[in-house]
C-alpha positions in Angstrom: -88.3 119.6 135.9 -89.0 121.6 132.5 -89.3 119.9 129.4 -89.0 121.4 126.1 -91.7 120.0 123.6 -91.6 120.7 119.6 -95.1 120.2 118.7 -94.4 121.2 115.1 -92.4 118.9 112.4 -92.2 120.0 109.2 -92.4 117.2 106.4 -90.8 119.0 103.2 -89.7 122.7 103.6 -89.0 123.6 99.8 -86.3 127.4 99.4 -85.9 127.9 95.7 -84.0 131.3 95.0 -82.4 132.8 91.2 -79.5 134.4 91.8 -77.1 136.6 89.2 -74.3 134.4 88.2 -71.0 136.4 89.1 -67.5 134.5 90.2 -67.6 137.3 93.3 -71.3 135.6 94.8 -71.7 132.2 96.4 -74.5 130.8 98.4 -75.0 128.1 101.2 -77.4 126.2 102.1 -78.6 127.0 106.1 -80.3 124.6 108.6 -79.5 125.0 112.1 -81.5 122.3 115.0 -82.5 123.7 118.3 -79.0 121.5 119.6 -77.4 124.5 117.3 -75.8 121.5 114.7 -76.6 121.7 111.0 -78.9 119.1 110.1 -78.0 116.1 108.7 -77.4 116.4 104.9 -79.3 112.9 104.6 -82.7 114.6 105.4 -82.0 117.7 103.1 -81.1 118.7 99.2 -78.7 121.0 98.2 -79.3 121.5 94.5 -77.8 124.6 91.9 -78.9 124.6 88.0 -77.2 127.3 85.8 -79.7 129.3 83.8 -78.4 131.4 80.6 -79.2 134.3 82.5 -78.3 133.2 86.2 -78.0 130.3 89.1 -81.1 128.7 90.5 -80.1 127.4 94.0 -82.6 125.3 96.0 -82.3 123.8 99.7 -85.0 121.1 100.7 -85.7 119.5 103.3 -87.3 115.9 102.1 -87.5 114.3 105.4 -89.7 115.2 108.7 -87.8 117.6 111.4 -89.4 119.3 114.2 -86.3 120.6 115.8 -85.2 123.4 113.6 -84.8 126.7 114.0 -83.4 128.0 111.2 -83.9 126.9 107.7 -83.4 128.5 104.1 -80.5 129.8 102.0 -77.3 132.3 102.4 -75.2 133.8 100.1 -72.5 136.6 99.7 -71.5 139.0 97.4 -67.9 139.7 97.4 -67.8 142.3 95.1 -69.3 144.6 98.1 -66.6 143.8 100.4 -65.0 147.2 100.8 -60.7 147.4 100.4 -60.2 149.7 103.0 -62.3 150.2 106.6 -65.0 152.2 106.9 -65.8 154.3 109.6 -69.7 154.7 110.9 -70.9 153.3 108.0 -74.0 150.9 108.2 -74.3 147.6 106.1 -76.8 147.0 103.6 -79.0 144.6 103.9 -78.2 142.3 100.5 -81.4 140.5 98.8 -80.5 137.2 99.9 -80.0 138.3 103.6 -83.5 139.5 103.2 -84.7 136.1 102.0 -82.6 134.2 104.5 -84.4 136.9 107.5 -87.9 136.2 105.6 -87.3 132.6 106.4 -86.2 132.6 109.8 -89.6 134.8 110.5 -91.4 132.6 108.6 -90.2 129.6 110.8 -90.7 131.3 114.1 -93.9 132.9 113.5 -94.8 129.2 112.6 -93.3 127.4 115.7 -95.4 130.1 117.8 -98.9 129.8 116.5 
């Protein structure tokens, strides 16, 4: 019989991000386990500071986890959300999807080596 082995644990994963302050964004912290549950807010910080100028969001994880997959922060802009359907139109890619895709390759690059 197979048995899955996680011969990685991280011991502090630190994702510090500035973001525009604007009522139409929000973010979220993400951390998804191989068992596909979030992980439990007890081994992770979920932290936002307002800047003059913006919002400085950071997600940590402060205690050792080698079962993650996913790890780092999302956010939405509302403001993009379109009022009526469009048709054959592609979605942009927004700057903290980017981060958020960054992260995940980050993480799985890592778990391979």
């Amino acid at each position: 019989m197979w048995k899955i082995v996680w011969p990685i644990t991280f011991e502090y994963i630190s994702v510090v991000a500035n973001f525009t302050k604007d009522e139409n964004r929000i973010q979220f912290p993400n951390s998804v386990l191989s068992s596909i549950r979030p992980i439990s807010p007890g081994f992770t910080i979920w932290n936002k500071e307002e800047l003059s100028d913006g919002v400085k969001r950071a997600h940590i994880l402060h205690k050792p986890q080698n079962r993650l997959l996913t790890f780092g922060i999302f956010g939405r802009d509302f403001s993009r959300d379109s009022s009526e359907p469009q048709n054959n139109r592609s979605v942009e890619l927004s700057n903290i999807n980017f981060i958020l895709l960054l992260c995940i390759t980050f993480l799985c690059t890592t778990l391979l080596m």
